[in-house]
N, C-alpha and C positions, 0 to 999 in steps of 0.2 A: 818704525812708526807707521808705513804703511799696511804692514801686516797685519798691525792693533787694528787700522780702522778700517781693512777689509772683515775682520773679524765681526766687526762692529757693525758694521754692513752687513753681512750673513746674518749673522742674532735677527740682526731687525726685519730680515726680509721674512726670515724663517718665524719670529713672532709674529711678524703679520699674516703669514700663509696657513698660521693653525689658528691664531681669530676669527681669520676669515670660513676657517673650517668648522670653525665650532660656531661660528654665529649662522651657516648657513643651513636650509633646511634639507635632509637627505633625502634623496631620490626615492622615490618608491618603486617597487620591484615591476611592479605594470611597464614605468619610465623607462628601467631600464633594460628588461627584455626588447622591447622595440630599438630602443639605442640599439642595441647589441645585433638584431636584427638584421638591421639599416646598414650598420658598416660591416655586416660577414655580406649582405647582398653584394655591394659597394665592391668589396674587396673581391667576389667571385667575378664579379665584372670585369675588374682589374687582369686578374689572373688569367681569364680566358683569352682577354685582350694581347695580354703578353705571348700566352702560350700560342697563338694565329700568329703573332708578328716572328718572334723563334722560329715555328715549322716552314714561315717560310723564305727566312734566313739561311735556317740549316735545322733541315726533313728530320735527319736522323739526330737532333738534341733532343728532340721532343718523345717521350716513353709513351709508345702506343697503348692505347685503352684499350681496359676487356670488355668485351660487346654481349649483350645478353641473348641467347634464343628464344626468337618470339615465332609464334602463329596469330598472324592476322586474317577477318574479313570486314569486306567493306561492307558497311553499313546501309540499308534501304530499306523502304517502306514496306507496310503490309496491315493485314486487320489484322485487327486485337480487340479480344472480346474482354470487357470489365465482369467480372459475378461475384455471386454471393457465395459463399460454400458455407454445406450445414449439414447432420448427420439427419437420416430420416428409415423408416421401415417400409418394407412390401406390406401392401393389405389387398386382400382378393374383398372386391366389390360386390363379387357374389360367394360370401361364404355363409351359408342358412345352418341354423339349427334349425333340425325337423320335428315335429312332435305329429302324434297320432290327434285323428278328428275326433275318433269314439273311444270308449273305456271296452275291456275287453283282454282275453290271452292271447296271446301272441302262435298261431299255427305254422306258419313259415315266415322262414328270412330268406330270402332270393339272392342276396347281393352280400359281399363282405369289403374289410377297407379295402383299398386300393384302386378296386375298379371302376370303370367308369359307366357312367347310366347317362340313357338318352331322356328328355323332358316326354313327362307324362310314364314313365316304366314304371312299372310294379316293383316295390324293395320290401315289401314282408306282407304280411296278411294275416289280418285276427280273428278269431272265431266267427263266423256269418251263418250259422249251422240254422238260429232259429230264425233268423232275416230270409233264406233262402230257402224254407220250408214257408214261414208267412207268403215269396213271393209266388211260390209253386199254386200253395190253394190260392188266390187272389188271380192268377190266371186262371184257373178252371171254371171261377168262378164269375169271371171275367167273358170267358168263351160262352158260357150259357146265358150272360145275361147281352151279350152281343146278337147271340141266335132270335132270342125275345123278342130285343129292338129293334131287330131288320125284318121278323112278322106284323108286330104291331104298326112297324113304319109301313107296310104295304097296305094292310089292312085301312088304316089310316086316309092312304094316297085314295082309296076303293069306296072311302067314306063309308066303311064298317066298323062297327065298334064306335065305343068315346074317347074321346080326347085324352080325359084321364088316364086312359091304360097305355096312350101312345105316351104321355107326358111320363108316368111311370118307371117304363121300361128305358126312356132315355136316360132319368136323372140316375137310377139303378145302374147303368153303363155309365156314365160319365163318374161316377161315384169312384167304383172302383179302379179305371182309369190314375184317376189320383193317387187314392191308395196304393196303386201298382207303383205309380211313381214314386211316392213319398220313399216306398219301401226299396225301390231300387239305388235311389238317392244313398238311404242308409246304408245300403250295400256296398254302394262305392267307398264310403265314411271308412269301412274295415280295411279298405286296400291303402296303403302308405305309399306315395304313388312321387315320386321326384317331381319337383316342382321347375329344377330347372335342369340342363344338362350338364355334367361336370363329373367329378372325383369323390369317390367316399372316404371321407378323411376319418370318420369314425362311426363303430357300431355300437348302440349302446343299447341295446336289447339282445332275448334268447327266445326261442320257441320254450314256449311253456309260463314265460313270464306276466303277469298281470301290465296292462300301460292302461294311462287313462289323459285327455285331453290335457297340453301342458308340458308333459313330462317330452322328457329328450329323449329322442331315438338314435339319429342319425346326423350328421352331421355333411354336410354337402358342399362341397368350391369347388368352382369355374376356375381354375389357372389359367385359363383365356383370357380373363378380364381381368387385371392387377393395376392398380395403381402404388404409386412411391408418393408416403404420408411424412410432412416435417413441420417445424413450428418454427419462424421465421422472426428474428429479434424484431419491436415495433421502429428500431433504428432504416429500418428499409422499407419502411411502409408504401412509402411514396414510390420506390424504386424497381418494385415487382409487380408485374401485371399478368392478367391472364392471356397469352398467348405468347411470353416470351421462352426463348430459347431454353433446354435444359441438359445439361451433362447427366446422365445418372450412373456412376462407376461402383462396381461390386470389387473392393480391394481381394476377396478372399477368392474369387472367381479369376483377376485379372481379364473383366468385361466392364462394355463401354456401352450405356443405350443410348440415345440422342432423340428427344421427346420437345414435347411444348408443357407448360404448366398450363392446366384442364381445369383448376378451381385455387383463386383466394381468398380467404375468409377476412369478412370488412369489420371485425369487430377484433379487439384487442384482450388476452387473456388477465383479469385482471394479477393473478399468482405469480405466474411466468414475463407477463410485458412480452407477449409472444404472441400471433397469428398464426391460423394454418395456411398452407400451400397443400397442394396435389398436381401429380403430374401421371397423367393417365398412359400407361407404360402398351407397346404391342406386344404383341403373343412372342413369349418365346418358353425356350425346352429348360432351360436352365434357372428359370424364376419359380419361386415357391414363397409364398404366404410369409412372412414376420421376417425374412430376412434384411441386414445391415447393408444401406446403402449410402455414398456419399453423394450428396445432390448440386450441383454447381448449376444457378440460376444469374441466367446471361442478363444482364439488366440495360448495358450499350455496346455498343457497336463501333470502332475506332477503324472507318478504312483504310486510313494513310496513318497507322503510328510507326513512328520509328521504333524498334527493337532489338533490344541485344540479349543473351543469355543471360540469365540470373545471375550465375557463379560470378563474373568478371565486374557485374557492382559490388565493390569494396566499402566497407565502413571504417573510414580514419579519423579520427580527431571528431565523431560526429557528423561528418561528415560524409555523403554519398558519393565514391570516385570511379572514375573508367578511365584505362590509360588507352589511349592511340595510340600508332607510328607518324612521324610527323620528320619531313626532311628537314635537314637544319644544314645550308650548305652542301657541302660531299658528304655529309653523317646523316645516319636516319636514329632518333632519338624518340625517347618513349614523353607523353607531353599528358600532364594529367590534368583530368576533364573536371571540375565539380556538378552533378545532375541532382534533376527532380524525378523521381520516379513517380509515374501516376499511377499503378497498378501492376500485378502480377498473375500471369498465366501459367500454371504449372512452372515449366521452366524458364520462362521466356519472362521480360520486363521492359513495358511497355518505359521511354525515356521523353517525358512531357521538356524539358530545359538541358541544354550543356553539351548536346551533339548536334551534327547534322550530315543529312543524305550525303554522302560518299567518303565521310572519314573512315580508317582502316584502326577498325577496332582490336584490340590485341588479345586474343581466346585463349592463348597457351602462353605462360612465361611473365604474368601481368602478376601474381605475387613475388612481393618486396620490390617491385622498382620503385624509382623514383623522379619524378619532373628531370627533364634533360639528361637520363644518362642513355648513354649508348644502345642501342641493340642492333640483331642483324636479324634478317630471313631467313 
């Protein structure tokens, strides 16, 4: 009898415990990942609890851990510079195309590419055959009418003769005078004469060749004078100015120039949404006209940031991590940081949240750990 009504007793407890399952509402997986959570945390608690009271009961129950090799440094201040990085070209400031003043054939070239001409040098010369014979008689006739003027003028002084023939003889000399001039002027006009001093990057004329005012002869740049040209998103408007700091690195050169930006442009393109910059570069041997530079434009200045290597900020979960070394007891255990990075220098990262001066950052051995496990030195 009693067997019936423990029987009776189960049935009913057990229909009630699947009522109550089915009338209840199931958990949602969000619920029950945190449950799950909460008690592996709970239970690691537990365990570590136990395993201290064990080791020092009795040393050798307890199965020594494998310890991971790390290289640590301690963490400390320093500058860090914030910039902009953007791709920009060399342009020589003084690059002329030359053109001739007068029309005319080309008699000599004096100069070819490559060399260099001082400001003012002669680089070709065109026909002056009839300018140079007009200048010839215009002197001679020039000399006779000077001899004239220096009679008449005494004569004059002596109060012989009239006025007129002194007035004469002077405008007859001042006349030609001019003429002498105009026609020397012209003369010059035939000489193609460097305007500035620098490098002949091209010759585009021959002896024998017809040029006339316009046309292209030569081609001339100053490699002395270069500046590095780029076009800066209007996203940093505010953030560049003229006279700040400038990186300018030649990847293909493995060279480094360190300048000021020398001009920004206040107006915004409307195609691009882009401004210019210039950053007017010093003399050097290795710079040449149109070459690829990367331009890094220092916008702040950070004297005290804290810094760690780039490589050792990890990305988990979304999240930004740096492991330390951190004692824990008689154990040194790896302790992971979550941070805000404010920015990036080459290799270096500037760490705005989640560190501070004198933690021992872990440089070697920081891939796959994990919060609390062991390492050594």
């Amino acid at each position: 009898m009693k067997s019936i009504l423990n029987i009776r007793n189960t049935s009913a407890v057990i229909l009630v415990a699947i009522f109550a399952a089915c009338s209840s509402k199931p958990e949602s997986k969000t619920t029950q990942l945190e449950t799950m959570k909460k008690e592996q945390a709970e239970l690691s608690r537990k365990i570590e609890s136990l395993e201290k009271e064990v080791a020092k009961e009795n040393p050798g129950a307890v199965k020594k851990e494998k310890m991971k090799d790390v290289n640590v440094v301690s963490l400390t201040s320093r500058s860090f510079d914030h910039y902009i990085q953007t791709q920009g070209s060399i342009v020589a400031i003084d690059n002329i195309q030359m053109s001739a003043k007068s029309a005319g054939v080309v008699t000599f070239v004096y100069t070819r590419e490559g060399e260099s001409v001082g400001q003012g040098q002669i680089m070709a010369q065109i026909d002056n055959s009839l300018i140079a014979r007009g200048i010839d008689e215009l002197k001679a006739n020039l000399s006779l009418a000077n001899t004239v003027y220096e009679r008449q003028k005494n004569l004059w002084e002596q109060k012989i003769g009239t006025e007129i023939q002194y007035l004469q003889a002077k405008n007859s000399k001042e006349s030609l005078e001019r003429r002498l001039a105009t026609l020397q002027e012209q003369n010059e006009m035939t000489k193609i004469k460097a305007p500035i001093s620098g490098t002949i990057d091209a010759v585009n004329i021959k002896v024998g060749e017809n040029v006339a005012p316009g046309m292209p002869v030569f081609r001339l740049v100053n490699t002395n004078n270069l500046k590095a040209s780029a076009a800066i998103s209007e996203a940093f408007v505010t953030n560049v100015q003229k006279g700040n700091k400038a990186i300018v690195t030649f990847p293909d050169l493995d060279k480094t120039i360190t300048a000021n930006v020398s001009f920004v442009g206040r107006s915004i393109d409307p195609l691009t949404r882009s401004f210019p910059l210039e950053i007017k570069l010093p003399s050097a041997q290795f710079l040449r006209p149109n070459m690829t530079a990367v331009l890094r434009i220092v916008f702040r200045t950070e004297p005290n940031a804290l810094c760690v290597p780039v490589n050792v900020v990890q990305e988990i979960n979304g999240e930004k991590v740096v492991y330390t070394a951190e004692s824990d007891g008689n154990k040194l255990v790896a302790r992971k940081h979550v941070v805000e990075v404010d920015g990036v220098y080459g290799s270096t990262a500037q760490i705005k949240k989640g560190l501070k001066i004198g933690d021992q950052i872990i440089t070697v051995g920081y891939q796959g750990l994990s919060d609390g496990e062991l390492i050594k030195l």
